[in-house]
N, C-alpha and C positions, 0 to 999 in steps of 0.2 A: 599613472601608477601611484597608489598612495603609498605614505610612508611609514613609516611606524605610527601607532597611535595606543590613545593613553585613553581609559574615562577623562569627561570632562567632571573637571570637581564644581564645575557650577550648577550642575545636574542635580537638583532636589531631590530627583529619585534615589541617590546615598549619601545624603545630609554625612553621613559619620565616616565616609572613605576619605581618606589622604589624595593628593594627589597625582599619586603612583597604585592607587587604587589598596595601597594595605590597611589595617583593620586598629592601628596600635596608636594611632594620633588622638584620639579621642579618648573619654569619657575619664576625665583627669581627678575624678575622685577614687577611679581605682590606681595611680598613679600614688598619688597620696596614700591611698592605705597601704599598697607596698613598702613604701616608704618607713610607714610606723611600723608596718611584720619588719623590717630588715634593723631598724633600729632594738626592736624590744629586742627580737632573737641574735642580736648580737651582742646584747647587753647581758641578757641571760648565760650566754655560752661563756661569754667573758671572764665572768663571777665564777662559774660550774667551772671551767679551766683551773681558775686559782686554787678551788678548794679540792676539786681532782688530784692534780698534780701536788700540792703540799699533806692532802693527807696519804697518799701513793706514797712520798717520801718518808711520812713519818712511819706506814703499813711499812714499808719494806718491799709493795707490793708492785710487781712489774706489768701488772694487768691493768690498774688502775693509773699509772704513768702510761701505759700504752696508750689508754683510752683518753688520756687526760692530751697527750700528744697530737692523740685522732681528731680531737674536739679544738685544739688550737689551730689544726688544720679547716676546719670548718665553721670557724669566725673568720681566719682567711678568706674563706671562698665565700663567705656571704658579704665580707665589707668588695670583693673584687664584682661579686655579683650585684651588688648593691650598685656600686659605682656605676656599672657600664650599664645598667637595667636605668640609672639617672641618664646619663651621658644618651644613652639611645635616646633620651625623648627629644634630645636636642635636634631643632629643624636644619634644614640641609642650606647649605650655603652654596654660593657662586666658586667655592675654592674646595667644600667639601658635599658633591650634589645628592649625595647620598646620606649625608647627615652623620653621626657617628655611632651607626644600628650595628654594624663590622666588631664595634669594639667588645661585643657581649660573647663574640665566639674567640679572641683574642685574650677574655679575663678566664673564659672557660681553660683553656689551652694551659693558661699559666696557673691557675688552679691545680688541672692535673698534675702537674711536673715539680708543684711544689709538696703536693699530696703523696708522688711518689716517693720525693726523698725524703718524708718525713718516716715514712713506711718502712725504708731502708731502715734508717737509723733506729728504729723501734724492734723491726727483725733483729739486727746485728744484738741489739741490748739484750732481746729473749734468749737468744741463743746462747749468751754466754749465762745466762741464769739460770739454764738446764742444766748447763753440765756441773753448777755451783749451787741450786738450790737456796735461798734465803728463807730465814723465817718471815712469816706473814702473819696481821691482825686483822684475822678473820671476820673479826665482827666489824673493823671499820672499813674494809671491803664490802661489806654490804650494805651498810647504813651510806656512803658514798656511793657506791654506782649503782642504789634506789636512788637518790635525788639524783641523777642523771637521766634516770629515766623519765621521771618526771618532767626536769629541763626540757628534755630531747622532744618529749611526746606534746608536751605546750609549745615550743618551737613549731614541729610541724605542724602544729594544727594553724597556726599565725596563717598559714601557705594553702592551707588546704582549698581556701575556695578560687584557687588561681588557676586551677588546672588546664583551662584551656591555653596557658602559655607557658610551651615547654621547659623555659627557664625557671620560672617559679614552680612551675611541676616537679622539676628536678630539686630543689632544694627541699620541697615538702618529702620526697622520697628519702631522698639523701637521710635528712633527720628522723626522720621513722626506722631508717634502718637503725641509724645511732640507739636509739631507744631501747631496739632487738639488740645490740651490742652490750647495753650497758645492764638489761635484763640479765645476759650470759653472763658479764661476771658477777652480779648478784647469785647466779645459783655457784660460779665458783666459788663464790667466798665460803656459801653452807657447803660443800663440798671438802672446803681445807677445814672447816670445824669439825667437821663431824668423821673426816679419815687421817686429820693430821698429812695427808701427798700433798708437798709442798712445790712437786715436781707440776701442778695443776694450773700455777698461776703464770707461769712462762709456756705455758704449752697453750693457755687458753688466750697468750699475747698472741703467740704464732697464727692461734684460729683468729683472732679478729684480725691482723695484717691481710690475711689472707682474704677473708670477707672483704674488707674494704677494698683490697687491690683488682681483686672481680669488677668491681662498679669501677674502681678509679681508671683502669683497662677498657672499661667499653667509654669512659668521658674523654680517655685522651684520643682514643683512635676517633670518634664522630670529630672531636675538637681537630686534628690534624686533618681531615674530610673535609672540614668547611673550609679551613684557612686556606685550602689549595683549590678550591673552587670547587670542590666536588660535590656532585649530590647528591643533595639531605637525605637520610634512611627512612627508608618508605614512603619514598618517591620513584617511580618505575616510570624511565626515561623512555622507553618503548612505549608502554602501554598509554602516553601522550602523545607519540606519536601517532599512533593508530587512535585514536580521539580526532586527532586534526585530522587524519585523514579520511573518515568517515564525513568531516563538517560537507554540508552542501556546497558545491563547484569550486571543492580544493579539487586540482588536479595533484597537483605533490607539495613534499612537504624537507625543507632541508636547513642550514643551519641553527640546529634546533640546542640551545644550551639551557640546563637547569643550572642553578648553584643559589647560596646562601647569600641573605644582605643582614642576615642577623642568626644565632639563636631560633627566631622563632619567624623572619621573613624570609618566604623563600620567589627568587625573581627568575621568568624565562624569557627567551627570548626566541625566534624563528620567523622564518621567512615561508608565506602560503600563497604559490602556486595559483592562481587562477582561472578558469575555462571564463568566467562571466565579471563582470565589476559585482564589489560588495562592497555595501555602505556601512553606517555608523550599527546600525542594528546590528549585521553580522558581529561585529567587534565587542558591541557590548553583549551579546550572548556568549560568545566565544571565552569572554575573559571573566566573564562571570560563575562560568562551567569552571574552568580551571582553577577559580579561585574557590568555590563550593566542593567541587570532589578531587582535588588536586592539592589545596591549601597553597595554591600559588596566588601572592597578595601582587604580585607586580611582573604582568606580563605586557612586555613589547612586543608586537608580531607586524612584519611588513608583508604587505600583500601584493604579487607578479603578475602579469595577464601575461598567460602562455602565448605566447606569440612567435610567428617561424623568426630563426635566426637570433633569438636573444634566448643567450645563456647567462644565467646570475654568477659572476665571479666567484661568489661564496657557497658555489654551489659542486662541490667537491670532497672527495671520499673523507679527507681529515676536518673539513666542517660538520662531520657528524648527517 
């Protein structure tokens, strides 16, 4: 009976796979240029923060501290994403065999939860600015959140060509939205010039809170998903099922678990059933399917010969 098995990484046939078969150990010049996007666009943000928030203070304006708020929250999330996007390249050790790829859904996690109390604090401040109306300077309201947009829209473009890795995806999204925020109060600000409703600038805090908390609501729920093992969204755990079990002389198919080793790896594991021996071929076709239309980078699968009188231990209604 064999046992689990893995690609061999001496196999010339994927010069660039890991060997746990994922796709992220390699080509270390895109490593490096993440590196420079997570520097500039942090350093960008940084700057756009200071002049946000201190010309917000001198407007008077609660739309432009909201945003200036929103933007401090997202030099957070890019030095957290930064970090753990580092830390994942780091190779797996005898004490850590998985390396530290865990810790990008962990800086996700705490992203959100720092995001939402920033959010708080920001709602609470509009709200009382409705019921008390400030004056506001209209024209530095707009001249400020056009150079955010600016910021926001060369940020994301730093990210754009990462898209096949959903962390860096996420960040390019992320700041594209920022951009679409800081658009909004640029029309608020022509808005308070040209009707004097002063009632516009707290109200259009509330609409960006709100935008934001949309996105930061589906980061924390995926973010709490992975931490607790669960699997990744638009992964259908069934319909890999019935994949193995279609494969040639599965007879069945049972401890079958999806869940996240990263962000952006996702590993499975399962136990197939038997009617005939199968060799290296079978395995490397098998895990090669899963990692092409499954995006699964690290699959383990041990393989049974049906045989009378042996039942798998693991082979029980709560092992899936």
């Amino acid at each position: 009976m064999p046992g689990p098995s893995h690609p061999d990484p001496r196999n010339h046939d994927h010069p660039h796979e890991s060997c746990d078969g994922g796709l992220f150990h390699h080509h270390h010049h895109e490593v490096a240029d993440y590196n420079r996007a997570f520097a500039v666009g942090t350093a960008l943000n940084i700057g756009f923060v200071i002049i946000e928030g201190g010309y917000g203070w001198i407007a008077g304006s609660m739309a432009l501290i909201a945003d200036a708020g929103h933007n401090l929250s997202d030099v957070l999330g890019l030095l957290l994403a930064w970090g753990a996007h580092w830390l994942s390249k780091k190779p797996p050790s005898a004490r850590k065999t998985y390396g530290l790829r865990r810790i990008t859904i962990m800086a996700s996690l705490t992203s959100a939860v720092l995001l939402l109390a920033a959010l708080g604090a920001i709602g609470w401040e509009a709200l009382q600015r409705l019921a008390d109306p400030q004056p506001v300077e209209g024209m530095i309201v707009i001249i400020v959140a056009a150079i955010g947009v600016v910021i926001n829209t060369a940020t994301a473009l730093l990210f754009v060509r990462g898209q096949h890795d959903l962390n860096i995806k996420g960040a390019y999204l992320h700041m594209a939205a920022d951009a679409a925020v800081s658009l909004g109060v640029v029309i608020a600000g022509v808005a308070i010039l040209l009707t004097g409703w002063l009632w516009l600038d707290p109200v259009l805090s509330l609409v960006i809170v709100a935008i934001v908390l949309i996105g930061t609501w589906h980061l924390l729920r995926d973010s709490l998903n992975l931490s607790i093992d669960g699997v990744p969204t638009g992964i259908d755990v069934e319909e890999i099922r019935r994949f193995l079990e279609r494969q040639p002389g599965v007879q069945g198919v049972h401890d079958l678990h999806v869940w996240a080793l990263s962000t952006t790896d996702t590993a499975l594991t399962v136990h197939l059933v038997m009617s005939k021996p199968a060799g290296n071929r079978f395995l490397e076709r098998v895990q090669k399917e899963l990692r092409e239309h499954y995006s699964i980078d690290h699959a383990t699968i041990q393989m049974e010969r049906a045989e009378a009188g042996f039942v798998c231990p693991l082979d029980r209604q709560h092992c899936v």
